[in-house]
MIMARTI-354326 format. One line per 2 residues: number of its first residue (from 1); for each residue y, x, z of N, C-alpha, C. Coordinates in steps of 0.02 Angstrom, whole numbers. Each point is the difference from the previous one (the first is absolute). Example, Ala and Ser with C-alpha at 12.3 -4.5 7.8 and 13.67 -1.06 7.14 Angstrom:
2
1> -284/660/390/59/-45/0/60/45/0 ~ 53/-18/-36/59/42/3/55/-39/37 $
***
This chain:
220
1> -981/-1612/-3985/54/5/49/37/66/-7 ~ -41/71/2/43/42/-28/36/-4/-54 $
3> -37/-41/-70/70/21/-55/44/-39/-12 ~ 0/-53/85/53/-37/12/67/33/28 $
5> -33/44/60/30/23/27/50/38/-43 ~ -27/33/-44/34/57/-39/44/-26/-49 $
7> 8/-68/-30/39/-30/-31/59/-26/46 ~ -29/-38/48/51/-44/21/8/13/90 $
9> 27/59/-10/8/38/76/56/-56/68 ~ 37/-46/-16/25/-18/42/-26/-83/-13 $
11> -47/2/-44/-43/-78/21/-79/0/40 ~ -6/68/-9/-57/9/55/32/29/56 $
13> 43/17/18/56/-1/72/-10/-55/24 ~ 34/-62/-23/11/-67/24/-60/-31/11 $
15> -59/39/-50/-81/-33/49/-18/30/51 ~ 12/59/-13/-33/24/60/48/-14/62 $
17> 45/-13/9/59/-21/57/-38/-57/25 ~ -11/-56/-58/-33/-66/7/-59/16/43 $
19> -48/19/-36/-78/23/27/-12/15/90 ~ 81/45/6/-5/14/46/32/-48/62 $
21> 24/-48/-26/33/-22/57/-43/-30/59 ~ -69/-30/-24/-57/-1/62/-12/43/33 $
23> 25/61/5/-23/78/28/33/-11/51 ~ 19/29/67/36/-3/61/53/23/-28 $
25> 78/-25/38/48/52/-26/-11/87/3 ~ -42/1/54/15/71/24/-27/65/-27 $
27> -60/-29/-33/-45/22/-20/21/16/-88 ~ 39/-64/-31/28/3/-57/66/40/-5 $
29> 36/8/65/65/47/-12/1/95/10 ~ -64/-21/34/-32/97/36/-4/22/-93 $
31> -30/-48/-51/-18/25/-48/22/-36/-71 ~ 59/-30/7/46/-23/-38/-4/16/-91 $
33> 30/87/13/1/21/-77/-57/5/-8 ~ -49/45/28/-49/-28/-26/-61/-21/-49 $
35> 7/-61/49/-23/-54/-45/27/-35/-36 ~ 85/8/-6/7/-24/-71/5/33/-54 $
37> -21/65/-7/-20/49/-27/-68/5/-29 ~ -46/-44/45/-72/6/-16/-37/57/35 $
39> 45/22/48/-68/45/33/-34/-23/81 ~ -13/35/17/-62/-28/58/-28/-54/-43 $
41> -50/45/-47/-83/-43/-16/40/-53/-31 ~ 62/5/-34/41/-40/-57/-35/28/-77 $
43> 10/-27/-43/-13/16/-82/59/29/-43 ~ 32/9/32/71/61/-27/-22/67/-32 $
45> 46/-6/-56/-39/68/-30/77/19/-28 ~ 9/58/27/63/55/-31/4/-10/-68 $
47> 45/-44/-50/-1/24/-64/68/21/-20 ~ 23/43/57/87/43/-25/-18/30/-84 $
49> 44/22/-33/16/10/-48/-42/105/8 ~ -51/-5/-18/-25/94/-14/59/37/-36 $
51> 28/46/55/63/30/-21/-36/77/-25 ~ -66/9/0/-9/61/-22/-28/1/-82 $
53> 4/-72/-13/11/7/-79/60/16/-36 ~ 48/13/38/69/27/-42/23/58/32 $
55> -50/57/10/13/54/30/-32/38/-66 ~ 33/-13/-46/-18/24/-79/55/-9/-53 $
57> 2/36/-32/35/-15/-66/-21/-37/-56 ~ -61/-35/25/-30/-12/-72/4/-91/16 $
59> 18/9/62/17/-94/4/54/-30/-3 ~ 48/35/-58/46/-4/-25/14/27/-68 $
61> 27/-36/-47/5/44/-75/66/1/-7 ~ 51/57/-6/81/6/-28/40/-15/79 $
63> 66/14/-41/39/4/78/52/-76/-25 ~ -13/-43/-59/17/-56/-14/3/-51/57 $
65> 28/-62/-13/4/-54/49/-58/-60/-22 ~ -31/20/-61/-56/-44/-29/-61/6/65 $
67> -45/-63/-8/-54/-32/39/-39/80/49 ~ -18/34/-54/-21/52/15/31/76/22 $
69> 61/5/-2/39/49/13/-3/2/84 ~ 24/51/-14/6/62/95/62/-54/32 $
71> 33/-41/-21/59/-20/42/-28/-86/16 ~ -33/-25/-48/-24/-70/3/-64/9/58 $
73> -54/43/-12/-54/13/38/13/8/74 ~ 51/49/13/10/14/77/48/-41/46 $
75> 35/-55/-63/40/-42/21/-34/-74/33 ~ -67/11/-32/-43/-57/2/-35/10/73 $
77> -16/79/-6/-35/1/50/26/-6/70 ~ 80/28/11/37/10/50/3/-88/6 $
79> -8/-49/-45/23/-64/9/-48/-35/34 ~ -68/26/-15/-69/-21/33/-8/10/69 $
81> 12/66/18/22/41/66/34/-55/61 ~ 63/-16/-41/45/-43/42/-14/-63/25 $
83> -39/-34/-68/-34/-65/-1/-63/5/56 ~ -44/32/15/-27/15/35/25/15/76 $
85> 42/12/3/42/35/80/7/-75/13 ~ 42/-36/-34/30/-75/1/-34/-31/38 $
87> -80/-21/-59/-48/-28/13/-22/10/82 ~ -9/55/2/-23/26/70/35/1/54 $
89> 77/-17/1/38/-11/39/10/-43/46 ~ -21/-18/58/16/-71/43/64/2/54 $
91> 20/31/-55/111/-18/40/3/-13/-75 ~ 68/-29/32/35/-46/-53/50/40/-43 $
93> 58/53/60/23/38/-34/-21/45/-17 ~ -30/8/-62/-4/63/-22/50/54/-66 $
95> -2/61/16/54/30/-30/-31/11/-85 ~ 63/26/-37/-9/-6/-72/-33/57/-2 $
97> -39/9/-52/-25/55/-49/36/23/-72 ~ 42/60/11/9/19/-57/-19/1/-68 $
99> 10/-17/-68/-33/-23/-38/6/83/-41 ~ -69/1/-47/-1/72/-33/50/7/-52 $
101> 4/-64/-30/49/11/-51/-19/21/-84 ~ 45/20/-41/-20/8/-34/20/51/-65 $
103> -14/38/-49/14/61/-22/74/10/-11 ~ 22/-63/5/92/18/13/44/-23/36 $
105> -42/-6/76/10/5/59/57/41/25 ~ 70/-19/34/34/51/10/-36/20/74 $
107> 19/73/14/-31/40/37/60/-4/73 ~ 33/-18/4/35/-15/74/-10/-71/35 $
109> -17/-36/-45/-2/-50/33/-64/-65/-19 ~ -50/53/-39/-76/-22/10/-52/47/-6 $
111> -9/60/-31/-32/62/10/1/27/82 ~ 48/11/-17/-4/35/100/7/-55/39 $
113> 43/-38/-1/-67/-60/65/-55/-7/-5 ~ -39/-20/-46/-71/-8/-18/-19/71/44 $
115> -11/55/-27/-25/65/20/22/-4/71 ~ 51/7/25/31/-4/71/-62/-52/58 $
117> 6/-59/-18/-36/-44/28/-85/9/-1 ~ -34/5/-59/-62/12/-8/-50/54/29 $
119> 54/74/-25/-14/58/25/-10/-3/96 ~ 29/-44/14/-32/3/84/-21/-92/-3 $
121> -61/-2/-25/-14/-84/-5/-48/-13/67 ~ 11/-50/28/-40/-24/56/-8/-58/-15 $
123> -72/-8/-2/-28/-70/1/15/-54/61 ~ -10/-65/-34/26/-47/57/-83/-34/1 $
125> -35/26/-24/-58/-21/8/-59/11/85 ~ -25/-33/26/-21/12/69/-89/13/-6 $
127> -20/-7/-40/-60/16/-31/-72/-2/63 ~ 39/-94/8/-40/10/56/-60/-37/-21 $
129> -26/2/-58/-69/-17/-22/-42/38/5 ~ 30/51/-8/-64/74/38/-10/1/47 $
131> 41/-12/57/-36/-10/77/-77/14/-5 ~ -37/27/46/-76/5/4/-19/-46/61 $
133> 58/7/39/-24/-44/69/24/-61/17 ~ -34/-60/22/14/-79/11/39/12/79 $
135> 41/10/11/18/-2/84/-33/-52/35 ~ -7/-48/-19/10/-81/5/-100/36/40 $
137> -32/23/-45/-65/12/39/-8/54/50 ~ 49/14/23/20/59/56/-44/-35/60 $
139> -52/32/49/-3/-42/61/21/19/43 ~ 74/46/15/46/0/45/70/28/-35 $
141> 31/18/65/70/4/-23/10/97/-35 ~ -59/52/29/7/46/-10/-19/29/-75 $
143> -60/-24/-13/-34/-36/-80/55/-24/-41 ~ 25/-25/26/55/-34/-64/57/59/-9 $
145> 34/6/72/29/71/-39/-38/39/-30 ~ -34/27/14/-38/50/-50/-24/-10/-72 $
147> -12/-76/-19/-19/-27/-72/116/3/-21 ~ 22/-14/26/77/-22/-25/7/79/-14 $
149> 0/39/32/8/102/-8/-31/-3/-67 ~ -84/-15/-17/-12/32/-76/47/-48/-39 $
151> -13/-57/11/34/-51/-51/76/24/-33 ~ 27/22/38/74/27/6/0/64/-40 $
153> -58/42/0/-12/58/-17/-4/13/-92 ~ -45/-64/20/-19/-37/-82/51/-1/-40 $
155> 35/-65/30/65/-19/-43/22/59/4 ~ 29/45/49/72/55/-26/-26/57/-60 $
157> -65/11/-12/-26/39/-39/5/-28/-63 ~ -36/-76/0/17/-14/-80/62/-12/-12 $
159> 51/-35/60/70/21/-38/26/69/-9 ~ -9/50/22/13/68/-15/-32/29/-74 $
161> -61/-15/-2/-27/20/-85/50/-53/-49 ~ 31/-42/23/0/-50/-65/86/18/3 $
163> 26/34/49/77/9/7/-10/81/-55 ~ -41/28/21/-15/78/-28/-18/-11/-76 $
165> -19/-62/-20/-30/-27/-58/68/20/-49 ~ 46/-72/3/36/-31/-13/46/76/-13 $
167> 32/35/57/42/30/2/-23/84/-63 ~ -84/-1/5/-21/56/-45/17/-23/-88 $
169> 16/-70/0/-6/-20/-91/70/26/9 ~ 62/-45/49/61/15/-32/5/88/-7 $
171> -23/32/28/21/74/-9/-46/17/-67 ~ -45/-37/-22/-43/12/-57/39/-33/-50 $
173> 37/-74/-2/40/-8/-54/78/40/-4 ~ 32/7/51/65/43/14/-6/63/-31 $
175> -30/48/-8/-31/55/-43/6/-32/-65 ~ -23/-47/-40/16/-32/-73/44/-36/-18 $
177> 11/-20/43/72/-36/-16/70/13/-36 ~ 3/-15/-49/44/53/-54/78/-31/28 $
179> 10/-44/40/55/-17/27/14/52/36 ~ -55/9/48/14/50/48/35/82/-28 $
181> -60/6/-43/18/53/-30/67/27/-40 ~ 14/-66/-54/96/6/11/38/24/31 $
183> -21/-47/76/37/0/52/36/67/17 ~ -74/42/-5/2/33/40/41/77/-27 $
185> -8/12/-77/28/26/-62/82/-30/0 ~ 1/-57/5/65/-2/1/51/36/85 $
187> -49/-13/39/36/34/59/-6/76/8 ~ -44/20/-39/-15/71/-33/50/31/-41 $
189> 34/-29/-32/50/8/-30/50/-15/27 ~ 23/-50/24/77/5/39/4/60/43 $
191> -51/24/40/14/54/64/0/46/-30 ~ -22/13/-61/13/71/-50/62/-9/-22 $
193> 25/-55/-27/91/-5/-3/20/27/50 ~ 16/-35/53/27/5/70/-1/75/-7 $
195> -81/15/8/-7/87/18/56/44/-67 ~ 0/-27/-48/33/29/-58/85/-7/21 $
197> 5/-51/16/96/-17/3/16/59/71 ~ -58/-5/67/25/34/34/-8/69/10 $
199> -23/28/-35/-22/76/-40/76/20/-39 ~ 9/-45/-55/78/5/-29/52/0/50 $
201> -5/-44/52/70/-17/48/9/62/20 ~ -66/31/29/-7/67/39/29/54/-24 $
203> -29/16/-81/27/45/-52/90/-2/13 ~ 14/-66/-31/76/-4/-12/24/14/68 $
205> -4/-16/68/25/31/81/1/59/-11 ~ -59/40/-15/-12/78/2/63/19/-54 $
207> 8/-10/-46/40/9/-47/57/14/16 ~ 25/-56/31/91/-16/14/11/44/68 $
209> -74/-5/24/34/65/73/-13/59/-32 ~ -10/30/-64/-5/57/-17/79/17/-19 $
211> 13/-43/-51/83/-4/-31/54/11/48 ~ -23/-52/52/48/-6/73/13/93/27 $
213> -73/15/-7/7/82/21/41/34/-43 ~ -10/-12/-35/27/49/-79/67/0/2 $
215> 26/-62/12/81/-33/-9/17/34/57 ~ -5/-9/60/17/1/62/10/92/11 $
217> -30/40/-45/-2/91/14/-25/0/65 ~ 12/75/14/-24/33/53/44/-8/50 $
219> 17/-3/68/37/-16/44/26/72/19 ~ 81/6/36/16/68/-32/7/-1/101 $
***
């Protein structure tokens, strides 16, 4: 059943929805995600994509667009990322994910969205398979708030490590990124123009009000 789960994530949804429909409504909606998640004493097992295997250089060879290159690898992975959010999503609309792109990627209008968007990434994930507490076995109303407080506590923590996750690679690939680095050389260079043309403008002003003096003599 788990390495069902882990293959075919929205056909063990539709069982467990099934499974549950003998359950009381009330009892099945207090704990909805859930159990279609697999938790409360479900067989769900987290198999997101381990993002701390590409917190290396060595899980990547060349800055090429081949199988193994820095632009194919993180493109794959950012694609896994998304696929996963999807998966985990129970609204319908959900918004796009920037795609990583690739080593000749223009930089206005897929480099810096990508980075823009990622760099503050929030999961749409509710990670409510970690729950520790069944409300549903609360034997009053004060008990149950108090199991819903850790439960709540649960989820906002693992979504906070996995937002802190996500957001530590892009600043770990953004540092290598030789797009970036262009980028950033080329804007390195225009503001040294700029700084250069308006250094000259300055010179030539100073100049012509010197002449202006010169022409003009001493006032009698």
């Amino acid at each position: 059943m788990a390495g069902a789960s882990r293959r075919h994530p929205f056909g063990v949804r539709a069982a467990v929805q099934s499974a549950c429909q003998a359950e009381p409504p009330s009892r099945y909606d207090n704990h909805r995600e859930a159990l279609l998640k697999g938790g409360l004493a479900g067989e769900y097992q987290d198999d997101s994509l381990d993002l701390l295997h590409y917190f290396t250089v060595t899980c990547y060879s060349g800055y090429g667009d081949d199988e193994k290159g820095f632009y194919t690898v993180y493109r794959n992975v950012f694609e896994m990322i998304a696929k996963e959010e999807l998966e985990s999503s129970l609204e319908e609309d959900v918004e796009d994910f920037p795609t990583f792109g690739d080593s000749q990627s223009d930089y206005d209008t897929v480099v810096h969205p990508f980075y823009a968007y990622w760099q503050s990434f929030c999961t749409q994930k509710n990670f409510a398979w970690k729950e520790e507490y069944d409300t549903r076995q609360a034997s009053n109303h004060w008990e149950k708030r108090a199991m819903e407080k850790e439960n709540k506590k649960i989820r906002d923590k693992a979504r906070k490590e996995k937002n802190e996750l996500v957001r530590q690679l892009v600043a770990f690939i953004r540092k290598r990124d030789r797009r970036v680095q262009a980028h950033r050389k080329l804007v390195e260079e225009q503001n040294a123009e700029k700084a250069r043309k308006a250094e000259a403008m300055r010179r030539q002003q100073k100049l012509k009000q010197a002449k202006y003096v010169v022409l003009a003599g001493p006032c009698l």
